[in-house]
C-alpha positions in Angstrom: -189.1 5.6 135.3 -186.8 2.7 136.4 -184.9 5.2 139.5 -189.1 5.8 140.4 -189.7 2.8 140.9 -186.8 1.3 142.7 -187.3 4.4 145.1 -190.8 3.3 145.6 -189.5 -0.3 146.3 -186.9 0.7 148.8 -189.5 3.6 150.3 -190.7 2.3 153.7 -193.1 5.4 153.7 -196.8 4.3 153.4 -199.6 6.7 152.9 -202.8 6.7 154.7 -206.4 7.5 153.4 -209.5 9.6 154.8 -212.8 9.7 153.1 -211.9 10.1 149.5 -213.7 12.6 148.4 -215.0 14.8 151.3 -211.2 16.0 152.4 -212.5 19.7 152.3 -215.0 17.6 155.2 -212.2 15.9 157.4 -212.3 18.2 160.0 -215.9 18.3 160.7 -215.9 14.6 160.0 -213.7 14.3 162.9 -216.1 15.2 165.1 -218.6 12.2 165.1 -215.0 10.6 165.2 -213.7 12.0 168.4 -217.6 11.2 170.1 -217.2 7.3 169.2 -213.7 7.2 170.4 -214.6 9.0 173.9 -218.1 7.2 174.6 -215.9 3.8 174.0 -212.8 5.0 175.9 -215.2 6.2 178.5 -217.4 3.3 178.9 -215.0 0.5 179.3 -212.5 2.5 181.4 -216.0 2.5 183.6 -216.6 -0.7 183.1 -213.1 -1.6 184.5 -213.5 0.8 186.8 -216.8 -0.6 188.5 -215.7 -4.2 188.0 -212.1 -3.5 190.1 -213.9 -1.4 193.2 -217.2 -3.3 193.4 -216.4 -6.6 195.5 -219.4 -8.0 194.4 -218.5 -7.7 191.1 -215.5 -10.1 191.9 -216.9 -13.3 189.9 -216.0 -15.0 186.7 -219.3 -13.1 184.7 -217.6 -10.0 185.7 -213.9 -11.0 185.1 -214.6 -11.9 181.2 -216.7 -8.8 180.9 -213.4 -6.7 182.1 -211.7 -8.8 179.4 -213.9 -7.8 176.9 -213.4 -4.0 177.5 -209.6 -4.5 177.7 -209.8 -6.3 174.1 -212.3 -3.5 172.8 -209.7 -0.8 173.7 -206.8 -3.3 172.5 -208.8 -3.2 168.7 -209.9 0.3 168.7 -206.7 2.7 170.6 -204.1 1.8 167.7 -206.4 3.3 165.0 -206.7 6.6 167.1 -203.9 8.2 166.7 -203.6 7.3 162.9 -206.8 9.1 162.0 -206.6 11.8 163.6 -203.5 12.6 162.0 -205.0 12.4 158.6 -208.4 14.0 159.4 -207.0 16.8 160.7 -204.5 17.4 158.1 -201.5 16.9 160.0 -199.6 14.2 158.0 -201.1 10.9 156.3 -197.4 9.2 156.3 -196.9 6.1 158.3 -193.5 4.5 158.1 -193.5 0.8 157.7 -192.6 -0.6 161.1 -195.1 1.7 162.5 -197.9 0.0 159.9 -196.6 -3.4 161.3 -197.6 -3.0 164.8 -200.5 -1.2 164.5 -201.6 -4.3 162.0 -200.7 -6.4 165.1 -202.4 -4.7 167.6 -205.7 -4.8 165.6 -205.5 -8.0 164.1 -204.3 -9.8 167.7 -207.0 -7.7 169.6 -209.7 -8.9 167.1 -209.0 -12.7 167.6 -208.6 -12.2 171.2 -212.3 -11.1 171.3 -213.8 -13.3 169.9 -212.0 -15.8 172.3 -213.5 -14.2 175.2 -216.6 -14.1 173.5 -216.4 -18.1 173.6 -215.4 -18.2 177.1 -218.2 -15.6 177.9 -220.0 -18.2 176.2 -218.8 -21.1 178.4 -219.0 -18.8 181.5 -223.0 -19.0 180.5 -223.4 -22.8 180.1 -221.4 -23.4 183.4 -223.7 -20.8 185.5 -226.8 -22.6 183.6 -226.1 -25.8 183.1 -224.0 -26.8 186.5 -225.1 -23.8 189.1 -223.8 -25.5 192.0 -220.2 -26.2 190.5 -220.2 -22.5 189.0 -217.6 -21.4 191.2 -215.2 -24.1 191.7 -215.1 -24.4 188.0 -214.2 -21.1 186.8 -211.5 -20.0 189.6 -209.5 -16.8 189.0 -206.4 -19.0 188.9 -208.9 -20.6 185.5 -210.1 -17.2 184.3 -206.6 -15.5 184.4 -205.0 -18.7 182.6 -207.7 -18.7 179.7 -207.1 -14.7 179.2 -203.6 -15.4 179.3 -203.8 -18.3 176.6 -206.4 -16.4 174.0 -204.2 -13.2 173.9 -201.4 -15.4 173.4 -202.8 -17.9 170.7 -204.1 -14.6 168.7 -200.8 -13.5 169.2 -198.6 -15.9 168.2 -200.5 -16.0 165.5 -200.1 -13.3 163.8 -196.3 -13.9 164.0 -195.8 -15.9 160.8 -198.1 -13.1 158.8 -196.5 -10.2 159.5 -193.1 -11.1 159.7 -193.5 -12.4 155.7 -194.3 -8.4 154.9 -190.4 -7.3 155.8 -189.6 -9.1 152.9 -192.1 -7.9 150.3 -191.1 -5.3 147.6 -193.6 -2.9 147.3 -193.5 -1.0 143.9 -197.3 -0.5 143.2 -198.4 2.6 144.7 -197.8 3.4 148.7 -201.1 4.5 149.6 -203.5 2.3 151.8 -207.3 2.1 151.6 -207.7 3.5 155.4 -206.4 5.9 157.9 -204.9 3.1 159.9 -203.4 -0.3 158.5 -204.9 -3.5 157.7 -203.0 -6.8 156.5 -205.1 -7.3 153.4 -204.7 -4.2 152.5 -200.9 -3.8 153.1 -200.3 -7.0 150.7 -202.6 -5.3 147.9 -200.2 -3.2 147.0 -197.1 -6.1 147.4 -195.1 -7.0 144.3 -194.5 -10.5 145.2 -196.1 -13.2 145.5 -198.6 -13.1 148.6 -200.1 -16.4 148.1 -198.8 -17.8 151.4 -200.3 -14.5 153.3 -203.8 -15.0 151.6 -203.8 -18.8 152.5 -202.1 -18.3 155.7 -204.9 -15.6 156.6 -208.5 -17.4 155.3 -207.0 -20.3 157.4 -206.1 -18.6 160.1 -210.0 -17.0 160.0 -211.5 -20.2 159.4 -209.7 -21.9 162.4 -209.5 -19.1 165.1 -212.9 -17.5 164.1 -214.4 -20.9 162.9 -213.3 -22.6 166.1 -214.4 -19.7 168.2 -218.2 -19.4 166.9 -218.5 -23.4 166.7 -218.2 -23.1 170.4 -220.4 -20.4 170.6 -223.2 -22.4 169.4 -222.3 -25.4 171.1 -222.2 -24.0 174.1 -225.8 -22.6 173.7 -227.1 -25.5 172.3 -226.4 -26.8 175.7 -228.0 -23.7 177.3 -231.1 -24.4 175.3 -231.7 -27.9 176.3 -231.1 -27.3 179.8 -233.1 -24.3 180.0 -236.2 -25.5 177.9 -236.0 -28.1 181.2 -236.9 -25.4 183.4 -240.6 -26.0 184.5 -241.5 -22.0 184.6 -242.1 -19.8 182.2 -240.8 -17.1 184.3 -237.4 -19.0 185.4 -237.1 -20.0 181.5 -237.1 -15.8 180.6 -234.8 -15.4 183.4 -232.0 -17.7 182.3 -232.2 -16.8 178.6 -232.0 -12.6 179.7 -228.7 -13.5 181.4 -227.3 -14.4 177.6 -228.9 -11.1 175.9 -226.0 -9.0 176.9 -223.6 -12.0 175.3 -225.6 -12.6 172.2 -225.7 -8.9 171.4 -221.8 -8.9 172.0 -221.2 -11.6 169.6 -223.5 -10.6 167.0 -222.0 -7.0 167.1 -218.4 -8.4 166.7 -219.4 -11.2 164.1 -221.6 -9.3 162.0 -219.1 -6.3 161.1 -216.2 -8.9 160.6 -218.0 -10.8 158.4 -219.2 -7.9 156.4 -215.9 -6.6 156.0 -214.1 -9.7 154.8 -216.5 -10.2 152.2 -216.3 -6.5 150.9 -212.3 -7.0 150.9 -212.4 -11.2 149.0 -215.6 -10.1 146.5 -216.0 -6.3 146.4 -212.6 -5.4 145.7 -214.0 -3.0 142.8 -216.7 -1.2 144.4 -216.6 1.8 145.9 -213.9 2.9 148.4 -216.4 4.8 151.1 -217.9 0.7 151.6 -214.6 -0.7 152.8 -214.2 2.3 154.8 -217.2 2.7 156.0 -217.4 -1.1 157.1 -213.9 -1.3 158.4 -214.8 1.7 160.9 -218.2 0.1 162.0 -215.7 -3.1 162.5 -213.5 -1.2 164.9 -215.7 0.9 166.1 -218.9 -0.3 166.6 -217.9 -3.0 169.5 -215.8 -0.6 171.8 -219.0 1.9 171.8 -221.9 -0.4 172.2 -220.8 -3.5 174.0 -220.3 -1.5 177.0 -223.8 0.6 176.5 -225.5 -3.4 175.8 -224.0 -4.7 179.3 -225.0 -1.3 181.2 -228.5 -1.5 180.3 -228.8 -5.4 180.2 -227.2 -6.5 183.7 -228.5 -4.8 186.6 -225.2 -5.2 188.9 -223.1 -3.2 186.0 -225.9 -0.6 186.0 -226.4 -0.2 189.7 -222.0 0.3 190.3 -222.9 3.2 187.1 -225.4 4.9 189.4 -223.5 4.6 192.7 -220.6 6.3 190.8 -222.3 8.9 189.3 -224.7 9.8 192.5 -223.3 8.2 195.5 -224.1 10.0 197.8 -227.9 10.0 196.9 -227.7 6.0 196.4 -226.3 5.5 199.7 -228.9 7.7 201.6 -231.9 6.0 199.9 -230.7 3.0 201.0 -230.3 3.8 205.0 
C-alpha cells in the first residue's frame, strides 16, 4: 500500500475525464463537439480575416473586436486537442507539464477577455461620450499598448499559481474532473496544503474580474447619461444598438464564469455532468457565439461576410 502510494506521488501522469457515464457515447458525442469547435474556429478566423483586408475596418471598434476573436481562440484551442483524445478513445493521459500549460493558456486567455471586454467597453464611452476626440484618443500606437498590457497582466498573473503546483505531492487519485485541465481542479486532488492557491485564486478573481466588470458598468453609466441627453428618440436607439453586440459579449463570458465558479466553491458534491457541462459552455459558448452576435449586430462585419462569400455578385450590384 505504502510503494502505491509513493508511486502515485512521484507519478506526473494525470488522467483526463469524458462524460462519465455515456463512454460507450464518446464518439457520437464528438460530433456536436467537432461542430462547436469549427463554427468558432471558422468565425473568428473570418472575423480576423475581414477586419485585416477591409481598410474600412481599420478603426479602434474593429481592432478590439480582432482582439476578442484572438482571446476566444486563445481560451478555446488548448482544450481541443485534449478532448478529442479522450472522446475518441485514443488515450486520456496527460503528463503534468503538459496540464501546466494548457491551465495557462485557459486561465490567461480567460482574464485577457474580459480585459478587452472593458476596453471594448471604453472604446463605446469614447465613440459616445467624446465623438469628435474618438480618434485621437484611441490610436493604434494606444490600442496595440492596452492589448499588450491585458495579455500581459493576465499573464503574469497566473505565474505565482501555477508555479506553486511543481511542488505539490499528489497522492489522492490522478484523475481530473474534465478532458482538459483546470487549476481548481488540479489542486483537488493535492496532498498539501493549497490554502495559498485558493486564496491566491478568489483574489486574483475578485481583482482582475472585479476590476474588469466595475469598469464595465462605469463605463456605461457614462453611456447612459450621455445618451439619455440625446434629444431623439431615434438617435437615442441608435447609440444604445452600437453596445448590443458588447453587452451580449460580456454577458455571454460573465454569465458561464460565474456559473462555473459557484458549481466548483458550493456544488462540489453534485453531480459530475454539471461541472462538465458548465465548464464546456464556459469555453465554448464565447468562441461560437460572440462572433455569430457581432455578424448579425454590426452591419460593416456583416457586409465584409457577404462580399467574401459572393463578391463578385456584391460588386456588380453596386456598379
Amino acid at each position: 500500500m505504502a510503494t502505491a502510494n509513493s508511486s502515485n506521488i512521484l507519478s506526473s501522469t494525470f488522467y483526463l475525464t469524458g462524460i462519465p457515464g455515456y463512454e460507450e457515447f464518446h464518439h457520437w458525442i464528438s460530433i456536436p463537439f467537432c461542430l462547436l469547435y469549427l463554427v468558432g474556429i471558422m468565425g473568428n478566423c473570418t472575423i480576423l480575416h475581414i477586419v485585416r483586408t477591409d481598410p474600412r475596418l481599420h478603426q479602434p471598434m474593429y481592432y478590439f473586436l480582432a482582439m476578442l476573436s484572438l482571446t476566444d481562440m486563445g481560451m478555446s484551442l488548448p482544450t481541443m486537442t485534449s478532448l478529442f483524445r479522450v472522446l475518441w478513445s485514443i488515450s486520456r493521459e496527460i503528463q503534468f507539464n503538459t496540464c501546466v500549460v494548457q491551465m495557462f493558456f485557459i486561465h490567461t486567455f480567460s482574464f485577457t477577455e474580459s480585459s478587452v471586454l472593458l476596453a471594448m467597453a471604453l472604446d463605446r464611452y469614447v465613440a459616445i461620450c467624446h465623438p469628435l476626440r474618438y480618434a485621437t484618443i484611441l490610436t493604434p500606437t494606444l490600442i496595440t499598448k492596452i492589448g499588450i498590457a491585458a495579455l500581459l497582466r493576465s499573464a503574469f498573473a497566473m505565474i505565482p499559481l501555477l508555479a506553486r503546483l511543481a511542488f505539490f505531492p499528489f497522492c489522492h487519485s490522478h484523475i481530473l474532473s474534465h478532458s482538459y485541465c483546470l487549476h481548481q481542479d488540479m489542486i483537488r486532488l493535492a496532498c498539501a496544503d493549497t490554502k495559498f492557491n485558493v486564496i491566491y485564486g478568489l483574489v486574483l478573481i475578485t481583482l482582475l474580474w472585479g476590476m474588469d466588470s466595475l469598469g464595465i458598468f462605469v463605463s456605461y453609466v457614462f453611456i447612459l447619461h450621455s445618451v439619455l441627453k440625446i434629444s431623439s428618440q431615434e438617435g437615442r436607439l441608435k447609440a444604445l444598438n452600437t453596445c448590443a453586440s458588447h453587452i451580449c459579449a460580456v454577458l455571454i463570458l460573465y454569465v458561464p464564469m460565474i456559473g462555473l465558479s459557484i458549481v466548483h466553491r458550493f456544488a462540489k458534491h453534485s453531480s459530475p455532468l454539471i461541472h462538465i457541462f458548465m465548464a464546456h459552455i464556459y469555453l465554448l459558448v464565447p468562441p461560437v457565439l460572440n462572433p455569430i452576435i457581432y455578424s448579425v449586430k454590426t452591419k460593416q462585419i456583416r457586409q465584409g461576410i457577404l462580399n467574401l462569400l459572393f463578391p463578385l455578385r456584391i460588386s456588380s450590384s453596386m456598379m
